[in-house]
Wavefront OBJ file of the C-alpha trace (Angstrom):
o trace
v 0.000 0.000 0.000
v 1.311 2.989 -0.877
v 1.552 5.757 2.044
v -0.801 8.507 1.749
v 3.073 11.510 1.287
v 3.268 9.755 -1.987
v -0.344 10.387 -3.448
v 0.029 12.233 -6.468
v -3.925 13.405 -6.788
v -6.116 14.375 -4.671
v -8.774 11.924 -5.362
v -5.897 9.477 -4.796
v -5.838 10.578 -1.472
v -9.928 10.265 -1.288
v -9.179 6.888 -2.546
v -7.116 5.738 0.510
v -8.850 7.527 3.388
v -12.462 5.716 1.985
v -10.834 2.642 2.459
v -9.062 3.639 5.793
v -12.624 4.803 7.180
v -13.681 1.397 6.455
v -12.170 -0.252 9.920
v -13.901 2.580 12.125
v -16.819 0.272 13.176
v -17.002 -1.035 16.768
v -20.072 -1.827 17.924
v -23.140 -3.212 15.461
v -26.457 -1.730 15.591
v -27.661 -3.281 12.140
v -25.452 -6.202 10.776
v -22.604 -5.883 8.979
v -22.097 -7.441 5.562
v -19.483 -9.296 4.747
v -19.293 -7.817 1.083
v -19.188 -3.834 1.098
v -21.358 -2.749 -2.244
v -19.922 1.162 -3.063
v -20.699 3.581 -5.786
v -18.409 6.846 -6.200
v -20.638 9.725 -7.700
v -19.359 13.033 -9.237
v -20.782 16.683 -8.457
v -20.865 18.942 -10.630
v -22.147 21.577 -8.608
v -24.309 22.433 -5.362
v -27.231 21.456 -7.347
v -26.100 17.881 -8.070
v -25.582 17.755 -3.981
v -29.091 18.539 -3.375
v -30.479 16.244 -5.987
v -28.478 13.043 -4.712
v -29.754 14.198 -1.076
v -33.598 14.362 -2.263
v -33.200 11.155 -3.763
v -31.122 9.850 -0.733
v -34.252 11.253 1.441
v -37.017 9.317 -0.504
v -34.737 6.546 0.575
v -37.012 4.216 3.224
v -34.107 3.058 5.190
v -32.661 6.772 5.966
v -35.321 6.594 8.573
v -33.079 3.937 10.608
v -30.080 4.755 9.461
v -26.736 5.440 10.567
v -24.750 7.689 8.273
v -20.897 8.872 8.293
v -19.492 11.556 6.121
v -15.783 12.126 5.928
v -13.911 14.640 4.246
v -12.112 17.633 4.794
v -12.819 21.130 5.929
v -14.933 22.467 3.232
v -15.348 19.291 1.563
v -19.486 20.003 1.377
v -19.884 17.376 4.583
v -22.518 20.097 6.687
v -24.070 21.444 2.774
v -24.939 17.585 2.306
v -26.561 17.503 5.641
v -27.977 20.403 4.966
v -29.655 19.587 1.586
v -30.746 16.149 3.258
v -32.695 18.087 5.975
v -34.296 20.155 3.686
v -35.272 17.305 2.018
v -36.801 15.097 4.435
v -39.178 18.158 5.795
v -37.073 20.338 8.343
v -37.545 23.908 8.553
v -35.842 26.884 9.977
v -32.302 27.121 10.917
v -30.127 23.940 10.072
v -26.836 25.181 11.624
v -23.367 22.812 11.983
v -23.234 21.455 15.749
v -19.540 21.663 15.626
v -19.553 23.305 18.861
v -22.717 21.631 20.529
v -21.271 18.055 19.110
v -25.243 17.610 18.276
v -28.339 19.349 16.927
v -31.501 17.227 16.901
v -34.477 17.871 14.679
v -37.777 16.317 15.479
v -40.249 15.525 12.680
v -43.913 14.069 12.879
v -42.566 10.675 11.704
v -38.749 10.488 12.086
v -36.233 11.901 14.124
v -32.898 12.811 13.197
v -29.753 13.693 14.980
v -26.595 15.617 13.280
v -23.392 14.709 15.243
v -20.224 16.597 14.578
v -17.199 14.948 16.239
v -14.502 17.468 15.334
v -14.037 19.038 19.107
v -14.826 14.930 19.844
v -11.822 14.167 22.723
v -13.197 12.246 25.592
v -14.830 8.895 25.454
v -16.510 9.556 28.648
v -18.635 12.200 26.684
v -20.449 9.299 24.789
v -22.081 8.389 27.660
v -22.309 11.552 29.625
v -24.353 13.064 26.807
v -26.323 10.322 26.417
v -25.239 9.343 22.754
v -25.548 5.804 23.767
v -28.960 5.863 23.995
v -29.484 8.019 21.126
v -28.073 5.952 18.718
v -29.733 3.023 20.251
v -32.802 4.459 19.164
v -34.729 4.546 16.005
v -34.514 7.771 13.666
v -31.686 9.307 11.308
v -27.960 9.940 12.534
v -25.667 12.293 10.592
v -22.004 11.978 11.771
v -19.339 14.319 10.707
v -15.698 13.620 11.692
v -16.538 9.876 13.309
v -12.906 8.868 13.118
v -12.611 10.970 15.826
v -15.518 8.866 17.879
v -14.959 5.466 16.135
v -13.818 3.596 19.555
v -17.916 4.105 20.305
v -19.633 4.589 17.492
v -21.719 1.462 16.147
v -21.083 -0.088 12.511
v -21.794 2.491 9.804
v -24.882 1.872 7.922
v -23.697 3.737 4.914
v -20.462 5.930 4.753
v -20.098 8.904 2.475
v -16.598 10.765 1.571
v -16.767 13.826 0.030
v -13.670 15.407 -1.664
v -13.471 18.399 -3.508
v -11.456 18.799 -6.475
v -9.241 21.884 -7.924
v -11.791 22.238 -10.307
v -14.725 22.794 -7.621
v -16.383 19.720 -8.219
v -16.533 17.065 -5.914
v -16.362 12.963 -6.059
v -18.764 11.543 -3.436
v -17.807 7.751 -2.853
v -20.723 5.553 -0.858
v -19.781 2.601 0.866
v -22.288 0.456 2.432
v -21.408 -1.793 5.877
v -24.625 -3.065 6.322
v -28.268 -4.924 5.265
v -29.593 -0.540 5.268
v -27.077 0.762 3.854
v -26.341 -1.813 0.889
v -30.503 -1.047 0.834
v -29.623 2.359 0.466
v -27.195 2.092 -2.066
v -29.653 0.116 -4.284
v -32.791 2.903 -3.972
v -30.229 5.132 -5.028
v -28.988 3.183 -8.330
v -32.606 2.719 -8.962
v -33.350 6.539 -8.963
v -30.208 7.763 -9.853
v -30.721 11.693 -10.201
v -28.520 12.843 -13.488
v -25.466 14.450 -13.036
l 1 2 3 4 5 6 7 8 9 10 11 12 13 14 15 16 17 18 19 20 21 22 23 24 25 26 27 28 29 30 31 32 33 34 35 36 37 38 39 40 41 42 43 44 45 46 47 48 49 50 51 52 53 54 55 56 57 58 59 60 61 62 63 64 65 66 67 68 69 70 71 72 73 74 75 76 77 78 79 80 81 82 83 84 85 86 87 88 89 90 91 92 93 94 95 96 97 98 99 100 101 102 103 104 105 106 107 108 109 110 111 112 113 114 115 116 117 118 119 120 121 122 123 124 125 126 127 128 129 130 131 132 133 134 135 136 137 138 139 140 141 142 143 144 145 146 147 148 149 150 151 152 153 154 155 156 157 158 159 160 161 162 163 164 165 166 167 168 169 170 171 172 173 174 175 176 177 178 179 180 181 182 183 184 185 186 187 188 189 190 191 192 193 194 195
């Protein structure tokens, strides 16, 4: 394997920290699968972000799901999020909980937390804050930056890593760890929104 100083492209580098993220699972809330189904998408523009995440949101297994997105500062992790929201019905405000680690939104049918683990540095926070108990129960969670939580966090349902390119658009590769996200990966192949 070749170390990531080498990497002469930057989706090389998106290339090896997918498959890095991939060992970040500890405990399971849904199964994992043994074989990991993927897809890596391009975006063209903010548009194509918010069509993948209204077709991502008319998705029936988001409503369970657990979903990781890595990627760097400004990669689009919190726009995605964002667009997603929108999507499945929130209104008002949808700001980044980098500094509260969570926001939680509250719809008539699903609720949905949006972790950001950046400022993430003490384990006994997971249970001090209750995460624990939020992720043992059902609705939506939205993780930013969960390599910096993944000695708690349970398997990843579906993991998304966003990178964006010198040429502002950005490659968005899926990997799925489980029965819901591999489910997840298949709505969205079926209703694939054009780029």
């Amino acid at each position: 394997m070749t170390p990531l100083l080498q990497l002469q492209s930057p989706v090389s580098a998106c290339f090896w920290a997918i498959h890095w993220s991939a060992s970040l699972r500890v405990m399971d809330v849904h199964p994992a699968i043994v074989k990991t189904p993927s897809r890596t998408l391009v975006w063209r523009d903010e548009a194509a972000t918010e069509a993948f995440a209204a077709h991502l949101a008319h998705q029936p297994d988001v409503a369970q799901a657990f979903i990781a997105l890595h990627g760097d500062l400004g990669a689009g992790k919190t726009t995605l999020v964002r667009h997603l929201l929108r999507a499945l019905g929130v209104q008002g405000r949808v700001k980044s909980p980098t500094y509260a680690v969570v926001e939680p939104y509250e719809l008539p049918k699903l609720n949905i937390w949006h972790f950001d683990f950046f400022r993430f540095d003490d384990a006994r926070e997971w249970e001090d804050a209750g995460f624990r108990d939020i992720f043992a129960s059902p609705g939506l969670k939205l993780a930013e930056w969960p390599e910096k939580a993944a000695a708690v966090l349970p398997v990843i349902d579906l993991e998304i890593t966003l990178c964006a390119l010198p040429d502002g658009t950005r490659t968005a590769s899926l990997v799925a760890h489980t029965v819901v996200g591999a489910g997840l990966l298949s709505g969205l192949d079926a209703q694939e929104p054009a780029a």
